[in-house]
N, C-alpha and C positions, 0 to 999 in steps of 0.2 A: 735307065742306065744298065748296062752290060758288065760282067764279072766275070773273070775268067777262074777256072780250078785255083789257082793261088788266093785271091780272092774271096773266096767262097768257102776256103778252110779259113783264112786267118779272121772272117765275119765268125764264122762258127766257134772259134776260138774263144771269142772276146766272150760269146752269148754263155759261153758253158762256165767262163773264170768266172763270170757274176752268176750265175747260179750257185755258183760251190760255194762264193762268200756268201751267201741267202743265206742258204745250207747252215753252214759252220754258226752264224751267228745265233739262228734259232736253236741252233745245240747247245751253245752256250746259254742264251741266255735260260732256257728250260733246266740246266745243272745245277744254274746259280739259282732258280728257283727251291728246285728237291735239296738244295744245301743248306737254303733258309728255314730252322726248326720256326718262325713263328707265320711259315707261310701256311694255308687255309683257311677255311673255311670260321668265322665268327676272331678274325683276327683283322686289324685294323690299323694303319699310322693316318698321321695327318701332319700338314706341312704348315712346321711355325713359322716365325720371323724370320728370313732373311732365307727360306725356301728352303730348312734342313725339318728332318722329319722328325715328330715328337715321338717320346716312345710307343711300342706297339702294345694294343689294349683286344679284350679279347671280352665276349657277352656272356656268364653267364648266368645259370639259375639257381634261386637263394631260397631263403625260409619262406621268402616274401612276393619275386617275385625276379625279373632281370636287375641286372646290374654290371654296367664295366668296370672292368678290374686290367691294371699292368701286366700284360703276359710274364714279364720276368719284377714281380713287388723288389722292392732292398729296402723297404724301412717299411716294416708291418710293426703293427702298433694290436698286441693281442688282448681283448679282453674279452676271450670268449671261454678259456680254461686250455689252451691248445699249446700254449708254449713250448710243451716237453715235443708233440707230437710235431708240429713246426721245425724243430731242430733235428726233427728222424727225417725230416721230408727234404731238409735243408737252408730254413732257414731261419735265419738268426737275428729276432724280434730287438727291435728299440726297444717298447717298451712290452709290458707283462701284466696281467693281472694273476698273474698263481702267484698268490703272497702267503707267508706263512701262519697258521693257523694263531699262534702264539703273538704275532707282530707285523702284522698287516704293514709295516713301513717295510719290510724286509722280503724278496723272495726264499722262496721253501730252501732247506737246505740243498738239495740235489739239484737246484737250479744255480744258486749259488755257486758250489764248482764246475757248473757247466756253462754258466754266462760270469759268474765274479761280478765286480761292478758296472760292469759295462753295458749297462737293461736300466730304464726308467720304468717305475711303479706308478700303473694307473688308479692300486686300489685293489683288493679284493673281486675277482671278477663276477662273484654272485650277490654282490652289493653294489650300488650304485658307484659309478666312478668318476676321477678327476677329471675334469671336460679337461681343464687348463693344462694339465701331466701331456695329455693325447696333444693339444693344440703344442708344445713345446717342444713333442717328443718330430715333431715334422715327419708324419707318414704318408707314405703314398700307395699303403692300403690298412683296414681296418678290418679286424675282426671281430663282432659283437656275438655275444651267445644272449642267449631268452631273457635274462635278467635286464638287457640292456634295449628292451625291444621299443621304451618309451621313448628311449635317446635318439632312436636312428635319425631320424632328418637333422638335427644336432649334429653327429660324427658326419651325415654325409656331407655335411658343409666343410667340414675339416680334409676329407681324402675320402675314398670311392671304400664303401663301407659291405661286405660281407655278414649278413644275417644268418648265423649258426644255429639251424631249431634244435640243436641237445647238446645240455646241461650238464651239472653235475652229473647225474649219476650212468651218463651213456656212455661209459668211454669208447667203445668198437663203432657204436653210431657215429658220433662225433668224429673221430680219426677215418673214419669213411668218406663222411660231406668234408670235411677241409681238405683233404689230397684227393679227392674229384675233382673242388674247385678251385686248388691249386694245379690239375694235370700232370701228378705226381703219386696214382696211384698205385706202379709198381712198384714201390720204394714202401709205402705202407704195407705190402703184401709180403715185401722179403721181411718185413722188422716181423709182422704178424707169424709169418711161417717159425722163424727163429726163435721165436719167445712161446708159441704154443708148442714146437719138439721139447720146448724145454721144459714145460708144463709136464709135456705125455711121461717124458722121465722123470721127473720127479713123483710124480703122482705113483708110478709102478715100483716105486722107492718104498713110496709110504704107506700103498695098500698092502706089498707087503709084511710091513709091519704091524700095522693096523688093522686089518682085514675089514671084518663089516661093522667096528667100531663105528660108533656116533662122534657128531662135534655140534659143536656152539659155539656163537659167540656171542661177548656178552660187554658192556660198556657199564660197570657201576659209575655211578656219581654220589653226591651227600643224601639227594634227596630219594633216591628212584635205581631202578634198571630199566636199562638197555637192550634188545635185545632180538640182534641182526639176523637177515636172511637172505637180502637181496642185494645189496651194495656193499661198494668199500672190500673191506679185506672179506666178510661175506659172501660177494659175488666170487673173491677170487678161491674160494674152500669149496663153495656148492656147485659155484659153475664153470670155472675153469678145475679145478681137482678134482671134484665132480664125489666129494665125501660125504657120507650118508650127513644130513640134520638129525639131531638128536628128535625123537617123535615127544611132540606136547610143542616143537618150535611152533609159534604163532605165526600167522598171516601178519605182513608187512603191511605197515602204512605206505604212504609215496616216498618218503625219504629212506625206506631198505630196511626198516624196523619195527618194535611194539615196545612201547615203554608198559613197565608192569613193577609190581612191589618185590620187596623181601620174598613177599609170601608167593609168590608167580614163579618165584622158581620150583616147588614144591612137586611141581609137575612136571617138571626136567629136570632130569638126572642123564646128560650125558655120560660118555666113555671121556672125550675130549674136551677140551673149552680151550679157547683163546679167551684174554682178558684184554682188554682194551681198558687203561686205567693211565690217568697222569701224578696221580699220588696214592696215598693206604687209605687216606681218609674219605671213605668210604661207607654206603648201605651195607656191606661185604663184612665192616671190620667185626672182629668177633661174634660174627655170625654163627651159632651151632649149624644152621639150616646148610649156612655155605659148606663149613667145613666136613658136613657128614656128605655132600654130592661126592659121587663114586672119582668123577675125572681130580678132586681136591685128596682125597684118599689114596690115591691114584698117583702122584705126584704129575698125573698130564694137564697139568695148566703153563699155556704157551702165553706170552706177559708182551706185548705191545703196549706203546703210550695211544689215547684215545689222538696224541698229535699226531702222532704217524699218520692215521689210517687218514687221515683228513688231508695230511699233504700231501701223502702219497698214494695210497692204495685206490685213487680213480686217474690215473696218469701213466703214462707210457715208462719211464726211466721207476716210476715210484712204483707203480704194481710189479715190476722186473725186482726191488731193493726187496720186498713187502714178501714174496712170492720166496724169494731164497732166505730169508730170514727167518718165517716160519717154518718153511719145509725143514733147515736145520734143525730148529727145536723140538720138533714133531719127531725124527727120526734119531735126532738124541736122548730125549727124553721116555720114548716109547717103546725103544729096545728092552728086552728083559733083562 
């Protein structure tokens, strides 16, 4: 068949309009891909009933070993200690294990104005917890910390279960592994930036007041001392303030301390002390030994409840409360 110039443009025509739709639609469809945040790599849907897609679930790596998790969770069920740190990352747990130290039916205070009633309590989360609370609380993701490493095939039968390996007393650890494996760790880096400027100032607050003054800290009870160096309000003097220990401080056991007598103090005489005390009745009470230490002479005894340091002083919102509370005191009390 034969075509003349006319012909032979309007065949050309047609070839080039279906090329530019080719074109246009791989453009599109490639935008709508870079517009989709749960598009790459270890990211996944699957098509339920009646051909719509279930939500999208993403692989990753735990204490333990893989595990899928909901790329966007809405009902985390936390009982790994993480709740404060959850709510900096964004989000906002059904239920909670950070209970208060005092009433384990109840969350810590500073949870309480920041969830009110609206959190189920699975239980103290370094004891063992309520299967039943979690099966109730309907999550569709779970966070266990090491206390709960017995449970896991248990919570995993309930929703897709995240294995947290640090505990109590890790808190930068921990706040690390759960906004990795939530994919949320610029947001833990802005909170962390913000609370350590505000460490460096206060800290240049109170050395100079204090200069190369010593501290302690110290937990009477009826029977015994206390007596911190690594954890708790501890970590936040020696290693975020970064204030001398009084020299005679003991090596810490695994929980951040040494328990010792009356007579253990004998051999520490700080400048400073924080007191960790929930009542007077105490190894302390008319003490001579106590009252002749230089920081008691001194009027520099800084007075927290031993409940504080428990609810708050390993936790995001509570080392921030813990952190302004004593730097006041320190720089009230220390002035001349």
């Amino acid at each position: 068949m034969k075509f003349g110039r006319a012909g032979v443009v309007w065949i050309t025509t047609i070839i080039l309009s279906v090329s530019l739709l080719g074109c246009s639609a791989a453009s599109k469809s490639a935008k709508e891909q870079n517009d989709n945040p749960t598009s790459g790599v270890g990211v996944a849907t699957s098509e339920g009933t009646g051909g719509q897609a279930s939500p999208a679930t993403r692989v990753i790596q735990d204490a333990k070993g893989e595990v899928e998790i909901p790329v966007h969770p809405k009902r985390i069920a936390d009982i790994s200690g993480s709740t404060e740190e959850l709510l900096i990352l964004g989000y906002k747990p059904v239920l909670t294990g950070n209970t208060d130290m005092g009433d384990p039916k109840q969350v810590t205070p500073i949870l309480q104005e920041k969830l009110g009633t609206d959190v189920q309590i699975g239980g103290w989360f370094q004891t063992p917890v309520n299967i039943e609370a979690i099966v109730a609380a309907d999550p569709d993701l779970i966070l266990a910390g090491p206390t709960q490493s017995g449970m896991y095939e248990e919570l995993q039968k309930i929703a897709p279960t995240i294995r947290v390996p640090f505990g109590f007393n890790a808190f930068r650890e921990r706040f690390a592994f759960v906004s990795k494996a939530l994919d949320q760790e610029q947001a833990m880096r802005e909170w962390l930036k913000q609370y350590d400027n505000r460490v460096e100032q206060l800290r240049s607050q109170i050395k100079k007041v204090t200069k190369e003054a010593t501290f302690a800290v110290i937990e009477p009870t009826a029977k015994e001392i206390r007596i911190y160096s690594s954890t708790g309000v501890a970590e936040l003097l020696f290693e975020d303030l970064l204030l001398p220990k009084a020299p005679g401080t003991p090596d810490p056991d695994g929980w951040g301390g040494k328990v010792t007598s009356l007579e253990g103090l004998s051999t520490l005489n700080p400048d400073h002390i924080v007191l960790m005390s929930d009542h007077e009745h105490n190894v302390l009470e008319g003490s001579k030994l106590w009252t002749g230490l230089q920081a008691v002479k001194s009027g520099h005894v800084y007075r927290l409840t031993t409940r504080q340091n428990y609810n708050e002083a390993f936790t995001a919102f509570g080392k921030q409360a813990v952190l302004e509370q004593v730097a006041e005191q320190i720089l009230r009390q220390a002035l001349p």
